[in-house]
PyMOL Python script that loads the backbone (N, CA, C, O; Angstrom):
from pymol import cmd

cmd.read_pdbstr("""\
ATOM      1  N   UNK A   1      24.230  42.559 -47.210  1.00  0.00           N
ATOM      2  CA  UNK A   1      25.599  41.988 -47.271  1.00  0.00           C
ATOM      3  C   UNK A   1      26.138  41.805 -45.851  1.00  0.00           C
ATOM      4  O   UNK A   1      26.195  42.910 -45.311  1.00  0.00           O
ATOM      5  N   UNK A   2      26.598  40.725 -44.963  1.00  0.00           N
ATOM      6  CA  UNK A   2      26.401  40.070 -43.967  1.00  0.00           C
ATOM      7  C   UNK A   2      27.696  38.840 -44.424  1.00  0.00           C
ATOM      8  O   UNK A   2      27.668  37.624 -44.237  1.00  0.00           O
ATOM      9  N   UNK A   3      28.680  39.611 -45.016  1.00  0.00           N
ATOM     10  CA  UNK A   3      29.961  38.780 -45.032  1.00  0.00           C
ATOM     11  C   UNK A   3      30.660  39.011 -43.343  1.00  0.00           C
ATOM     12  O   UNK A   3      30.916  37.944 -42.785  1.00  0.00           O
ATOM     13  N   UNK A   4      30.818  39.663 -42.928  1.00  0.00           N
ATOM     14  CA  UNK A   4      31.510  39.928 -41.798  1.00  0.00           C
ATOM     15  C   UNK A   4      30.947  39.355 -40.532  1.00  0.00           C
ATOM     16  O   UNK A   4      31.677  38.820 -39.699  1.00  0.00           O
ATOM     17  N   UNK A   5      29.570  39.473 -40.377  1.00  0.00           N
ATOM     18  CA  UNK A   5      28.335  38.149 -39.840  1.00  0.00           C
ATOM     19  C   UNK A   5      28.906  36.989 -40.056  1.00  0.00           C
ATOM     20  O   UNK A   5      29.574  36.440 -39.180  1.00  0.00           O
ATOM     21  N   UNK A   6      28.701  36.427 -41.346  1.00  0.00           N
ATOM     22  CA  UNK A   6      28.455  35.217 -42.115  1.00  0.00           C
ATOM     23  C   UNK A   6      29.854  34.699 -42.239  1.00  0.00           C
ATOM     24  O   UNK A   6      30.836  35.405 -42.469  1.00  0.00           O
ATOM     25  N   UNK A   7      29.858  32.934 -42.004  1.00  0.00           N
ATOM     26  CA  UNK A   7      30.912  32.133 -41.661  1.00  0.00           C
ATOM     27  C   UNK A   7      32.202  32.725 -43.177  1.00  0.00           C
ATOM     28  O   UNK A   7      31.980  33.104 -44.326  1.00  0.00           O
ATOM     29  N   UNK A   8      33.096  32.589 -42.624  1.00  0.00           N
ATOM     30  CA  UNK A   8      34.383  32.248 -44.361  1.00  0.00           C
ATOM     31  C   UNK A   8      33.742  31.869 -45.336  1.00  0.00           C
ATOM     32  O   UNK A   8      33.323  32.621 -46.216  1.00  0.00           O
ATOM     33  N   UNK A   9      33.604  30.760 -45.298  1.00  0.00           N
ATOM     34  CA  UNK A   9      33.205  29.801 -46.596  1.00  0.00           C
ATOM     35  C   UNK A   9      31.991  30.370 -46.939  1.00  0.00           C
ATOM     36  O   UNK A   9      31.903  30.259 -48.162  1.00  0.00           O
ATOM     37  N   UNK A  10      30.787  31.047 -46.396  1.00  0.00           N
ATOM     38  CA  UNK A  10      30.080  32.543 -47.349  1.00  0.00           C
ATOM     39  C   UNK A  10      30.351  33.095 -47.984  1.00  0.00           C
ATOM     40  O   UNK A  10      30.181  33.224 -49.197  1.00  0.00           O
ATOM     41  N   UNK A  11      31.095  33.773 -46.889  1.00  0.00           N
ATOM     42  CA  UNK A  11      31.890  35.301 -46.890  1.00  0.00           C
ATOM     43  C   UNK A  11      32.893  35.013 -49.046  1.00  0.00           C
ATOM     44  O   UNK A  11      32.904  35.715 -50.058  1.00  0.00           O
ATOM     45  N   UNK A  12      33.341  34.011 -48.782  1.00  0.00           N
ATOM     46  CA  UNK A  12      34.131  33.246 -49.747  1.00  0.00           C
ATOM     47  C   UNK A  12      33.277  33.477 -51.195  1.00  0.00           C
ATOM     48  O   UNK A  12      33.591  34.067 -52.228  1.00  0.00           O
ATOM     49  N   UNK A  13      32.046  32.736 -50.793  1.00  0.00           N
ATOM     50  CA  UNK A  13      31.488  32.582 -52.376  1.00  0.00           C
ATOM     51  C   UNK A  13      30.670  34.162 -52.340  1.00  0.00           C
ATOM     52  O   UNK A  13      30.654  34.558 -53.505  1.00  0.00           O
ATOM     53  N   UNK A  14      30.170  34.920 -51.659  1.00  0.00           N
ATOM     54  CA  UNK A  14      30.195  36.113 -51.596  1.00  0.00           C
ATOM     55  C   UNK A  14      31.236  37.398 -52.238  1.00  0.00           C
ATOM     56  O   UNK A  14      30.924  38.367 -52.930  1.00  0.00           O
ATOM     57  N   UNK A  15      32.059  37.135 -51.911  1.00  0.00           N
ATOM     58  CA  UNK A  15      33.086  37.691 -52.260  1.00  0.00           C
ATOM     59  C   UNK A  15      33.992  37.476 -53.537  1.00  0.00           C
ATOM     60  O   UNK A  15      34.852  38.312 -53.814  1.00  0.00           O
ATOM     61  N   UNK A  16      33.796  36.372 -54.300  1.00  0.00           N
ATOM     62  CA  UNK A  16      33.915  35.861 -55.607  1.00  0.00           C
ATOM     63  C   UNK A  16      33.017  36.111 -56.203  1.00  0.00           C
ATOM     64  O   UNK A  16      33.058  35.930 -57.420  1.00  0.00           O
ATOM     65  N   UNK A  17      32.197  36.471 -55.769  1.00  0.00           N
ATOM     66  CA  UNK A  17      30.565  36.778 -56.827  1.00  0.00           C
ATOM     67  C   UNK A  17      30.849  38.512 -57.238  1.00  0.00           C
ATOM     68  O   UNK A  17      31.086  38.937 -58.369  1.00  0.00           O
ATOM     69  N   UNK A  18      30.730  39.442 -55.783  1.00  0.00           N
ATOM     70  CA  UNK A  18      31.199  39.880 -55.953  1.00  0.00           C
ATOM     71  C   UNK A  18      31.994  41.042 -56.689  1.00  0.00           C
ATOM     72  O   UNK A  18      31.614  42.134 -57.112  1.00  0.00           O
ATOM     73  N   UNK A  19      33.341  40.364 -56.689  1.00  0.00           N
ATOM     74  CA  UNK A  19      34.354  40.387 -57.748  1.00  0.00           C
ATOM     75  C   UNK A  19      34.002  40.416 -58.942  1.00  0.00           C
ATOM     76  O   UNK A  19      33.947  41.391 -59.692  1.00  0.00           O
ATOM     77  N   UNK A  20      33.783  39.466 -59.122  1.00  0.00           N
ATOM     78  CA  UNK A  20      32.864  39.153 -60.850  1.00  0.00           C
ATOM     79  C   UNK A  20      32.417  40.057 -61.162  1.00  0.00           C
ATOM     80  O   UNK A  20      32.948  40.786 -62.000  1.00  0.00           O
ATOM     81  N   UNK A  21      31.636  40.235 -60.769  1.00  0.00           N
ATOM     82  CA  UNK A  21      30.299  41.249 -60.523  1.00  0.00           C
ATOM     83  C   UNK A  21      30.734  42.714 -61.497  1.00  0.00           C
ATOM     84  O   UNK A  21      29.966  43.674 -61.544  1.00  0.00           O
TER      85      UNK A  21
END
""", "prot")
cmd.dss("prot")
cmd.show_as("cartoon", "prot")
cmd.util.cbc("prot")
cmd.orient("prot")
């Protein structure tokens, strides 16, 4: 997990997944 690395718009669908999750 490499949201904080990884551009917004990743970080974004990363973080909606996620959530879900």
């Amino acid at each position: 997990m490499h949201s904080l690395e990884e551009p917004e718009r990743f970080n974004s669908s990363t973080s909606r997944r996620e959530e879900e999750s």
